[in-house]
N, C-alpha and C positions, 0 to 999 in steps of 0.2 A: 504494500500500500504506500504512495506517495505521501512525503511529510504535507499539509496543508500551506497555502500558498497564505500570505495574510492578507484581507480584502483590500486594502487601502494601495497593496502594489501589483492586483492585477493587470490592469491597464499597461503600465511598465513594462509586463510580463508578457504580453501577447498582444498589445497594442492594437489599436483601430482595426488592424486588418483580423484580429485575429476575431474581434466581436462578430467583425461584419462575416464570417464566414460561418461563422455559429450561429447567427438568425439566419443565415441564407440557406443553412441545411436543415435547420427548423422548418422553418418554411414551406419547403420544398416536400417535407413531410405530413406537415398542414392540410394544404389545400387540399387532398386525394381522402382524410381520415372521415372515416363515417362518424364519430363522435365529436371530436375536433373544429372538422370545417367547416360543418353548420353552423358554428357562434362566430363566424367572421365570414359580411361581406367580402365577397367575391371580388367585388370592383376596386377594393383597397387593399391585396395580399402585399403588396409592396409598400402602400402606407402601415401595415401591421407591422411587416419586418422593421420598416425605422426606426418604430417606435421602441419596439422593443431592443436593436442596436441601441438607438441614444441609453435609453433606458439602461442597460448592462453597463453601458462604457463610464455614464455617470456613475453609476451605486459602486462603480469600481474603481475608481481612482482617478479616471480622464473630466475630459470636459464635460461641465452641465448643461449640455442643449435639451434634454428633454425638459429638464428644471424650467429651464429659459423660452422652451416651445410652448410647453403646456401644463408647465405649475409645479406642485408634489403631485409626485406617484400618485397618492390617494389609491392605494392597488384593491382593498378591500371595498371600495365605491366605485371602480372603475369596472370592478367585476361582477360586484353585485346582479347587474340585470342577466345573468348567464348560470343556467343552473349547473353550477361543480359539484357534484357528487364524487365519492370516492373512482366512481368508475373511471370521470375525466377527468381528477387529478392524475390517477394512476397511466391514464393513456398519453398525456401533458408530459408526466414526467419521462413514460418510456422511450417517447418520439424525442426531447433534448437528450436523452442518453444516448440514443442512437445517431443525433448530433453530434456529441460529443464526439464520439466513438471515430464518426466519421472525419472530423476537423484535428483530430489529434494535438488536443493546445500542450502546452508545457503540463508534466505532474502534475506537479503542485498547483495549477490555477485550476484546471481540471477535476481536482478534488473539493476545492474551496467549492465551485460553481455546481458541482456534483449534488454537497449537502444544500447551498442556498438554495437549489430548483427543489429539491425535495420540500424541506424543512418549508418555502414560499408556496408551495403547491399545494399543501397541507394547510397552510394557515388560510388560503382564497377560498375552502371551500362551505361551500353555502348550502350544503340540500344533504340530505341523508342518503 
């Protein structure tokens, strides 16, 4: 198991390019999932990924442009109107796993990002 990367030097660690390929393989996993794709228009798959790019790059040590685009997170309000039940936190997390998997970032930020997708997927969900 990799030592944990610490959240504040992500970014340093894998840098812009490496966020943007880990929402772009999200993504790409996204749009096709029968649980998944239905809580996100179709017409904005590429506004989804930005978001969630700025998103990561801030909470991880880069610049705040999601801050500066569209406020705090508010992740818990944002999600709210989507019903997360165990089934599609679990499907959430296993499509960024197999993200991950696929982008191969450095250990250690890989691990860090590993427990935040879990631990954050677990906290969103709203439905039994």
């Amino acid at each position: 198991m990799s030592e944990l990367a610490p959240e504040d030097e992500i970014y340093a660690r894998i840098g812009e390019e490496g966020f943007a390929r880990l929402a772009a393989a999200f993504y790409r996993r996204v749009s096709d999932d029968d649980i998944l794709g239905p809580m996100y228009p179709r017409h904005d798959m590429a506004g989804a990924e930005a978001r969630l790019r700025d998103f990561l790059v801030g909470r991880f040590g880069g610049p705040q442009r999601y801050i500066a685009q569209r406020g705090h997170p508010r992740l818990r309000a944002r999600h709210m109107p989507f019903k997360l039940d165990q089934r599609a936190r679990d499907r959430w997390v296993a499509l960024m796993e197999a993200a991950l998997a696929e982008v191969q970032l450095e250990p250690g930020s890989a691990a860090t990002l590993r427990g935040f997708f879990a631990d954050t997927a677990s906290f969103l969900m709203n439905s039994g």
